[in-house]
N, C-alpha and C positions, 0 to 999 in steps of 0.2 A: 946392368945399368941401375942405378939409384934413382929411386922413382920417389923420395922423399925431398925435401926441402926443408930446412930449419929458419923459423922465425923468431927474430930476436928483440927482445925488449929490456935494455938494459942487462942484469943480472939472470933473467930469464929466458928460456928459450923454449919452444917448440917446432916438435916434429909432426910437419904434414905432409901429404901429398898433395900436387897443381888439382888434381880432380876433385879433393875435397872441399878447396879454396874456391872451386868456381860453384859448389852445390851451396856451400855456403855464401856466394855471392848473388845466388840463383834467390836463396830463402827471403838474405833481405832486400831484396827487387820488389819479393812478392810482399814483404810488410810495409814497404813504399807505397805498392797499387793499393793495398789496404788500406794504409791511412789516407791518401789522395781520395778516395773514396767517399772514408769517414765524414772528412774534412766538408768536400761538396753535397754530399746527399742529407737532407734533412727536410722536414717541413717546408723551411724555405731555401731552395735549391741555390747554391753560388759555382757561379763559371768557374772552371779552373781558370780562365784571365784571370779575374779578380782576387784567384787564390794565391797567381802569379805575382800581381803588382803588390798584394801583402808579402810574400819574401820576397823579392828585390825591393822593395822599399821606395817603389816609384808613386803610392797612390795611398798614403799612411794616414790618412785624416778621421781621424776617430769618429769621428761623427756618422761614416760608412757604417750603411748595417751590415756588409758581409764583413768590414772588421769586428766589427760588434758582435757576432754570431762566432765567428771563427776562432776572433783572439779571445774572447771573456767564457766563451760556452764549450766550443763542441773540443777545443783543443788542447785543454787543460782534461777533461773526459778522456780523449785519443790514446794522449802520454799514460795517462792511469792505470788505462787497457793495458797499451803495450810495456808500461813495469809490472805489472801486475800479473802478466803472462808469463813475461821474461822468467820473473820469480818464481811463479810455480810450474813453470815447465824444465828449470831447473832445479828446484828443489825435488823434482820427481825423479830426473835424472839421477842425480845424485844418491837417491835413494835407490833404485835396482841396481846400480852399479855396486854401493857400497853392499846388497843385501845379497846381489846375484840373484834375486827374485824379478820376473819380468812380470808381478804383480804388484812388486811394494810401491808403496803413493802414501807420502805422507796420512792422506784423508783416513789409510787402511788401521794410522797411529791413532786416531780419534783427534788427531791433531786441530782438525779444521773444528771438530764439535768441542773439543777441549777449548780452545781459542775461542770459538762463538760461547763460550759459557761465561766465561771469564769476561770478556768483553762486555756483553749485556749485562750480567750481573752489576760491573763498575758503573755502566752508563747509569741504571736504572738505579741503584741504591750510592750510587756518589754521583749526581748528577754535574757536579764542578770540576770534574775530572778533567786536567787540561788535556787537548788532543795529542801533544806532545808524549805522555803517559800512556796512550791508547793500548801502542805496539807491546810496551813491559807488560801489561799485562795478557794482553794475548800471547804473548811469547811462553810467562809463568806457565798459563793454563795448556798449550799447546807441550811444553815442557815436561809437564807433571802425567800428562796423558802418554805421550810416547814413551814414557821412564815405565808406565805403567806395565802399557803392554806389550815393551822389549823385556819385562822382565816377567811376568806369563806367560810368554810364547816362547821367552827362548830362545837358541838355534839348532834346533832336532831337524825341525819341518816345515819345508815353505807350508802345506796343509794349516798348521795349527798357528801359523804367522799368521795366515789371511783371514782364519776362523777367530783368533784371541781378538786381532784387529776389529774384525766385523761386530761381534760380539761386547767389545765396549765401546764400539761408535756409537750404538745401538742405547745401550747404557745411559750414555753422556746428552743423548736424543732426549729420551724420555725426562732425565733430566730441563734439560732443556724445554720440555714441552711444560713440565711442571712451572719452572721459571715462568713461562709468557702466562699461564692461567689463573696466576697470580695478578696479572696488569693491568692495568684500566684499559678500555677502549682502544683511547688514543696512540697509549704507548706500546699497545698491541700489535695495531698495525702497523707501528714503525718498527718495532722488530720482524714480523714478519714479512716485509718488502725488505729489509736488509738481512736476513739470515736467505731469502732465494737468490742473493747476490746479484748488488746492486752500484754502478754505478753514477749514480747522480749526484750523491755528495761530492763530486771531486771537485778538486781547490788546488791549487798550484802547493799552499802549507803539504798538504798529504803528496802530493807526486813529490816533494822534496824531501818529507821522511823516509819515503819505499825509495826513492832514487839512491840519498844515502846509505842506506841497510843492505841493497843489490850490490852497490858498485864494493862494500867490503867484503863482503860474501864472495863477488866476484874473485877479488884480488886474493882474497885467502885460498881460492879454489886453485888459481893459476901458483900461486905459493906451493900448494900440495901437488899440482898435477903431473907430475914424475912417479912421485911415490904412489898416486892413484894406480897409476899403470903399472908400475913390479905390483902392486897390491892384487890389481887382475891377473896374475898369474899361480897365486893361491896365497893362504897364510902363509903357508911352509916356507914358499918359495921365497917372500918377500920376506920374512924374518930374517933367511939366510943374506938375504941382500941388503939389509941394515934397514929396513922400514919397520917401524912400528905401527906394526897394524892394527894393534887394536885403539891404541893412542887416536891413529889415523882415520878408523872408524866413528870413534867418538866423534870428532872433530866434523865429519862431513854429516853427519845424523843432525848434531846440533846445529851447522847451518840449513839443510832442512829443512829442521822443525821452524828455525828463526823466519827463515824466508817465506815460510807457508804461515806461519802464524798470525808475522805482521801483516801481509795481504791480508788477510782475515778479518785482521782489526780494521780496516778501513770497505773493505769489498763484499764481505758477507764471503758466506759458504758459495765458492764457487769449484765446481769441481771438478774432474774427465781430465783438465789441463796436466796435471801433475803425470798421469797414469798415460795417456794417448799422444802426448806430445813426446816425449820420448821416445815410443814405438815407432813414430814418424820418422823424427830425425835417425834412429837408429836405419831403418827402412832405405832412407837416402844417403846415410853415409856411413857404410857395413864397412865394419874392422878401424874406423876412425881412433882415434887417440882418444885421453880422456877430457881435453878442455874442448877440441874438435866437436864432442857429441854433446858436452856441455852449453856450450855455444850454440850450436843446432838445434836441441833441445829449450834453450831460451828463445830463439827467434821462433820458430814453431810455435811457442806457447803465448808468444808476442802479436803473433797472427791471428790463434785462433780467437783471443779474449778479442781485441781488437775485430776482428770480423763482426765476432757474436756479437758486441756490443753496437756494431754499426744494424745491423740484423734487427736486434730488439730495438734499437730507437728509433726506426725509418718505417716496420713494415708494417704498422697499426698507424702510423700517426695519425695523429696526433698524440695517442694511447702509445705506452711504453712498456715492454715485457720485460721482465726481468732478466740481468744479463745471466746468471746462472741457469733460469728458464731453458734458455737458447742453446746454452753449451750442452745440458744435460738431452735437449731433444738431438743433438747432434753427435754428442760423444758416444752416446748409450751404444746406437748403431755402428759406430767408429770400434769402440771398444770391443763389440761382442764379433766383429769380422776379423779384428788382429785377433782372439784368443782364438777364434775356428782354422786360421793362415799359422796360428802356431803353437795349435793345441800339443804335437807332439814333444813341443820347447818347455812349455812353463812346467 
């Protein structure tokens, strides 16, 4: 009996199974209850009634402070979260898939310190930099970082992958620390509240540049996700079968870097997503395809930022913790229980 099912969208198609369809419909249930959460819990708490008559449209008078709270503040925030996850819990994806390392994580590229270099550098010595620019340059910098140390490390040794990684994350840090001891006061502290990743700048402008950047990435991803899959069956295999692998690797590294980069530029260094959300959705949907795990791993990483972020804004208030604070006190633990569940794997 055929236990798959193919879905179709225009010239594309994929192959799932009903069980995968329902864990994936299980995932975004649970980013639902997250944002319904997000949405009501704050300083000052609003009913879900009232969250109610704001989507159906029965009670729309601007003048409401739960509209005032909901539509101007926390939900513009919510959406940021959850692109912002999406991205880098698929850029993470993408990366042990294309590396067959269940440790690569863009961050391991220096990506994320690459991009925070870049970034502040612009801010602070081109202060007129439109926001529009933000993402090109953390992209360059995220770019020129993992060019770095794919080509130091090589591919001998997952070992010397996650040693070259670590090794110029470290680098590109001290760099970085150098950069802020340079700065006044002021703009000390503003880098430093946005390099522990930081949600509070968000603007509907930035959810619409990370929303744009995701949804091509996306579509490029579902573009390649055939050839992903003969790809996971080795080089050999899939050269024989007309894929261009190494073509095909390039191509999925640089979205990636893009997708990890540009969050960057708007979110600060936040980190765990990339690396633990994927273990997740792998976790819950073993043997899945590759847009299947793709997807899984976006919604996971949609969840966690999204949680964290409701986490660090509610449970000081008035006081707000930094959203990469949150992820990292929660990832660490997360992280270090999947390598001990499959230490004999990586």
């Amino acid at each position: 009996m055929n236990r798959y099912r193919v879905l179709r969208l225009g010239r594309f198609s994929v192959r799932v199974m009903p069980s995968r369809l329902t864990i994936l419909l299980a995932l975004f249930l649970c980013l639902l209850l997250v944002a319904l959460w997000s949405l009501t819990a704050g300083s000052q708490h609003i009913p879900a009634s009232a969250l109610w008559s704001l989507v159906t449209a029965t009670n729309t008078d601007p003048a409401m402070t739960e509209a005032l709270v909901v539509l101007d503040f926390r939900l513009s925030r919510l959406t940021l979260a959850m692109v912002a996850g999406a991205m880098l819990g698929i850029a993470g994806a993408i990366m042990q898939a294309t590396t067959r390392n269940g440790l690569a994580d863009p961050g391991l590229l220096g990506v994320r310190e690459g991009a925070s270099l870049a970034v502040l550098g612009c801010l602070f010595l081109l202060p007129s930099l439109p926001v529009m620019l933000r993402p090109v340059a953390g992209i360059a910098g995220g770019m020129a970082s993992a060019a770095i140390v794919l080509m130091l490390s090589g591919a001998t040794s997952r070992l010397r992958f996650v040693l070259t990684g670590i090794g110029f994350s470290w680098f590109l840090s001290a760099l970085l620390l150098i950069l802020m001891a340079s700065l006044d006061i002021r703009n000390l502290q503003t880098a430093m509240i946005w390099m522990a990743g930081n949600l509070q700048g968000a603007s509907w402008t930035v959810v619409s540049i990370l929303s744009v950047i995701l949804v091509i990435a996306f579509g490029l991803l579902l573009m390649t996700a055939r050839a992903a899959d003969v790809q996971a069956l080795g080089e050999h295999a899939a050269t024989a079968l007309g894929v261009h692998s190494r073509l095909l690797s390039v191509l999925h590294v640089t979205l990636a870097v893009t997708l990890t980069a540009s969050c960057v530029s708007f979110t600060g260094s936040i980190g765990f997503v990339g690396l633990i959300g994927p273990h997740i959705a792998r976790l819950l949907l073993p043997a899945g395809s590759y847009p299947v795990l793709v997807i899984g791993a976006g919604l996971t990483g949609a969840t966690l930022v999204a949680a964290s972020d409701t986490i660090a804004r509610t449970a000081f208030s008035p006081l707000e913790l930094p959203t990469g604070l949150v992820l990292s006190a929660v990832g660490a633990p997360t992280l270090l229980a999947l390598l001990w569940f499959h230490r004999h794997r990586l």
